[in-house]
N, C-alpha and C positions, 0 to 999 in steps of 0.2 A: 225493733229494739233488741239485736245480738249480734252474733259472737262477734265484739271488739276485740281485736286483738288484745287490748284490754282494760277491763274494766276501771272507769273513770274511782277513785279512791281518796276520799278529803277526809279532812276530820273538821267538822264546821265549827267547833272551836278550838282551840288550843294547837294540836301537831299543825304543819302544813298535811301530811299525807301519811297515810298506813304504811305501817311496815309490814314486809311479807309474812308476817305473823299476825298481824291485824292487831299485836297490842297497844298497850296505852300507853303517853310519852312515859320513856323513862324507864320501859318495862313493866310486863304483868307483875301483879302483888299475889298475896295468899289470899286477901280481902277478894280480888278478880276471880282469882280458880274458884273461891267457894258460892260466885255469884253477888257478891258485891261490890266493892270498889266504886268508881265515880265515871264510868264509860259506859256506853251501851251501841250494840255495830247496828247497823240498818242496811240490808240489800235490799235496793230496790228498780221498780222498776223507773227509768228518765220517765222526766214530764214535769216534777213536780219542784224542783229546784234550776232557778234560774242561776246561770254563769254570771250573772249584775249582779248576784244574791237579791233578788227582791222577789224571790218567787214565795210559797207557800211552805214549802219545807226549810227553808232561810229561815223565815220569819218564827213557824212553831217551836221548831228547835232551838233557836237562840230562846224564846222563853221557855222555854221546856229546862233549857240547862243554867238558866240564870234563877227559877221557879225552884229546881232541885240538886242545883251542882253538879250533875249527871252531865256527861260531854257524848255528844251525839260524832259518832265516828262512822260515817257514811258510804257508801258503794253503790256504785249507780253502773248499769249496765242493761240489755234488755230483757225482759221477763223470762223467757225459757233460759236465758245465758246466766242469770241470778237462781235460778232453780238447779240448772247443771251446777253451778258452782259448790252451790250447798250441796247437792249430792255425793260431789267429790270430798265434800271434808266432812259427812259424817263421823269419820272416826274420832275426828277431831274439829270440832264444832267451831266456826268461827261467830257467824251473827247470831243475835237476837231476836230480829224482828225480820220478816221477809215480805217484800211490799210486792207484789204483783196484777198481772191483768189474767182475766181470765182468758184463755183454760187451765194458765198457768198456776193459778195456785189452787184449783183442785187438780192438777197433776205432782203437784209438790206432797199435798195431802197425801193422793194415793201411792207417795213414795218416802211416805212416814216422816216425813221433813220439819212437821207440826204437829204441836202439843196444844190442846185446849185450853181457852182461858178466854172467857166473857167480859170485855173490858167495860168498862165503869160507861155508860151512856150506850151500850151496845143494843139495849133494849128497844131503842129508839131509832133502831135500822131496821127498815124492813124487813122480811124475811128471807124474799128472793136476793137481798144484797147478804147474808153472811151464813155462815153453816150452821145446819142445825145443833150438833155437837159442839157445838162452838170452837172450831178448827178455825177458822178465818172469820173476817169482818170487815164491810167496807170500809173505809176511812173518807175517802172522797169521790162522789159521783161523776161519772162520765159516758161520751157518747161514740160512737165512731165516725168517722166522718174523710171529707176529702178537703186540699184545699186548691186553689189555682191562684197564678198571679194575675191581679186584676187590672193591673197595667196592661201588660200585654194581650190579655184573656178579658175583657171587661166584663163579657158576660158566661158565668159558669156555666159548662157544658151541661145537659141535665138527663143525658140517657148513659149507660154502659156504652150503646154501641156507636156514639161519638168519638168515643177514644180510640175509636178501631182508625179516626182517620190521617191518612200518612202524615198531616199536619203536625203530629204529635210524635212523629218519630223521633226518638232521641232525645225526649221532652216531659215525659212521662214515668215516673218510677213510685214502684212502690216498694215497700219493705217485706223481706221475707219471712214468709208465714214456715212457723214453726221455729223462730228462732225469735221475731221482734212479736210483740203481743198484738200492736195494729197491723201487722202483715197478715198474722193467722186474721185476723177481723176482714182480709179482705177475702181470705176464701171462704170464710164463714158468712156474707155477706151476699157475695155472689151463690154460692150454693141458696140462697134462701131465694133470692130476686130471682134466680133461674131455674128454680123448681126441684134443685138435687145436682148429686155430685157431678155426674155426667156433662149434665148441658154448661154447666158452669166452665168446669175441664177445658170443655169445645172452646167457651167464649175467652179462656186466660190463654188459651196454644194463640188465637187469635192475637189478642193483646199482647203477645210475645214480641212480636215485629216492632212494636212502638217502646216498648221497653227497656231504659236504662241498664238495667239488670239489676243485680242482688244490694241490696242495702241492709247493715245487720242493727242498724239505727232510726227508727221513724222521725225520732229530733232533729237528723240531720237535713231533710228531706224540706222541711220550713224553707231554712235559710237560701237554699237552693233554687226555691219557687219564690222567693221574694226579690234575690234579684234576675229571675227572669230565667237562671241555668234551666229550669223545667218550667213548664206549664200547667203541671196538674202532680200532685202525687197523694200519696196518703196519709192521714194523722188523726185526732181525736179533737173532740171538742174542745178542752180543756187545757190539752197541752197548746195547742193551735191560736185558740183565743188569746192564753198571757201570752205568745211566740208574736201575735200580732199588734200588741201594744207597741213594739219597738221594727214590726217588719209588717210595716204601712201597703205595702202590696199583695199580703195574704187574704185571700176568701174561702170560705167555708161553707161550703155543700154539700149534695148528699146524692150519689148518682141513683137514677130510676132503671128500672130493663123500658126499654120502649113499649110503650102503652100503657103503665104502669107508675105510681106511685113512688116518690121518694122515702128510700128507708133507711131508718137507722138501728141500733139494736144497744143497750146499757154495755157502757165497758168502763168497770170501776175500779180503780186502785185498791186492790184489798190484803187486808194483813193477817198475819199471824205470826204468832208467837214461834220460836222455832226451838225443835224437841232438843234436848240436850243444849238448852241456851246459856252460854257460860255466866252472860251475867240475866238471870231471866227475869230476877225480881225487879231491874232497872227496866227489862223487856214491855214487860207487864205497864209500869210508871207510866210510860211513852206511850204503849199503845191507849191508854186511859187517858192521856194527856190530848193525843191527837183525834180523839170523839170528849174532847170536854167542849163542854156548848160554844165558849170561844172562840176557839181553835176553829169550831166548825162554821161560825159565823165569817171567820174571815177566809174559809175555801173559794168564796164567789170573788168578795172584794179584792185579797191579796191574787187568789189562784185561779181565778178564772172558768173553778170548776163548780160543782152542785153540790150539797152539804152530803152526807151520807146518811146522815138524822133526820129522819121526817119533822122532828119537831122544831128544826130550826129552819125559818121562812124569812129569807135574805130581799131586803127591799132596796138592796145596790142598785146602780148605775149597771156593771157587770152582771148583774141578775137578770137585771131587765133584759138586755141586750142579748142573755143566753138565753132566756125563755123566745125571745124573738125569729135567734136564729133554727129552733125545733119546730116553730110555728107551720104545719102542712106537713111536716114528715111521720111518718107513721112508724112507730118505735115497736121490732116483733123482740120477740122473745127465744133466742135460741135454745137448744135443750142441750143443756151444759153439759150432761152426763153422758149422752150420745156425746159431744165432742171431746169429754174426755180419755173416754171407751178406747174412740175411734182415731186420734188425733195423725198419732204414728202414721196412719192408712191413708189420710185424708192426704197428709204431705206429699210422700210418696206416691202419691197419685197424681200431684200439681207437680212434683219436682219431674214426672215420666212425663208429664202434658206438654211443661213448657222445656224440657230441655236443663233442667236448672241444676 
């Protein structure tokens, strides 16, 4: 999920599109500078808004601004590319709300990007899903994951070192770590299945032979494996699942090391509030709005993902189907803070392995 040349920019209602200022039609007010007015910007990371508008972020947003006249002016790009972005206009703050995956938005944090603020149902996330200082907060649960087309690929490969074989030359892509949030998920993945940085290293120079190359979109990687461009690439539960409502030859798997169990590890859309946010008090509204019990009931149904409230227990059709496809995979626990530390190093280590 990054560097687009660039980043996709709607306003989901009112403008068709952002002006390179980010304001609101017609030009910022005195009401905007002092944090009010009737807009509020969102960078986030792709996944959660479908191009049909029928995805999850479509749907809360239009009641979010119909609920409070507030107009959701939107920026979708991929998690480190929504992070670099904000970083470059500190001076001058454009969004409000920053939506990312991890490690991305505790790299955002440790670059002062985010201002605390414990949104209205936040109490009701678990712990390992949002900061303890209340810097960020999940919004919506998710997994990581791979998908293949089941057309051509009927049955999911189910080891790593399946994909080493030449079968998949030119077939196979995944998105680049350190720039899209499920690409870091793949070396973060591998390092785990293969015991540490090293052996992992060994087994991506390998997988190098079979691989497309750089992708700075995991989004796009779907559409590509459903009709048949690839065979296998990578994505998330979540975005994968609504991608396969309308892209009938997507599967979703989860690769094993040989001998070895299939693993996945939590990768949640999560927000925060952003320091210097021009309109913050709209900020705030939205981020309360999008863990209001609701909103988080129809995460599963509209969005295909997991609620981020434990106390809300979705008896969907979609629920079901997602609890299904976890069934036998054994979900670890990465140590965030190590890949935050570490991130820069981890890259640079993959980009020297494979060439990239």
């Amino acid at each position: 999920m990054f560097p687009r040349v660039t980043a996709t920019a709607t306003a989901v209602t009112g403008c068709l599109a952002l002006a390179a200022g980010l304001t609101a039609c017609g030009g910022s007010t005195a009401a905007d500078s002092e944090g009010g007015g009737k807009t509020v910007t969102v960078y986030s990371a792709d996944g959660l808004k479908s191009d049909k508008g029928d995805g999850w972020y479509d749907k809360v947003f239009a009641d979010f601004t119909k609920k409070t006249g507030i107009e959701v002016k939107y920026v979708e790009g991929g998690s480190g590319e929504m992070v670099q972005r904000a970083v470059r206009e500190k001076t001058n703050t454009q969004a409000d709300v920053l939506i990312t995956l991890p490690p991305f938005i505790q790299q955002a944090d440790g670059k002062g990007l985010l201002q605390a603020y414990q949104p209205q149902g936040s109490d009701k996330v678990n712990g390992a899903d949002k900061a303890a200082d209340g810097k960020w907060t999940s919004v919506v649960n998710n997994y990581f994951g791979f998908v293949h087309n089941k057309k051509e690929l009927p049955a999911a490969p189910q080891t790593w070192e399946e994909l080493l074989d030449p079968k998949y030359k030119g077939k196979l892509q995944y998105s680049t770590p350190g720039v899209a949030g499920d690409g870091t998920a793949v070396l973060i993945k591998a390092m785990h299945d293969f015991g540490g940085q090293e052996p992992a290293l060994e087994y991506l120079k390998k997988l190098q032979a079979n691989n497309v190359g750089p992708s700075s979109s995991t989004s796009k990687l779907a559409p590509k494996t459903d009709k048949g461009e690839l065979l296998v690439a990578n994505g998330d539960v979540q975005m994968n699942f609504a991608q396969s409502k309308s892209m009938p030859n997507l599967g979703i798997w989860f690769p094993a090391k040989e001998g070895g169990k299939p693993t996945t590890f939590a990768l949640p859309y999560a927000a925060g509030l952003v320091a210097k946010a021009p309109h913050a008090e709209n900020g705030k509204k939205l981020l309360d709005f999008l863990l209001g019990e609701e909103a988080q009931k129809q995460v599963s149904s509209i969005g295909g993902g997991f609620p981020a409230r434990a106390d809300v227990k979705p008896t969907d059709a979609n629920a079901v189907e997602l609890t299904r496809i976890l069934n036998g995979v054994e979900v670890f626990q990465p140590d965030w803070s190590d890949i935050d530390k570490n991130l820069t190093g981890y890259v640079d280590a993959w980009k020297s392995a494979t060439g990239s």
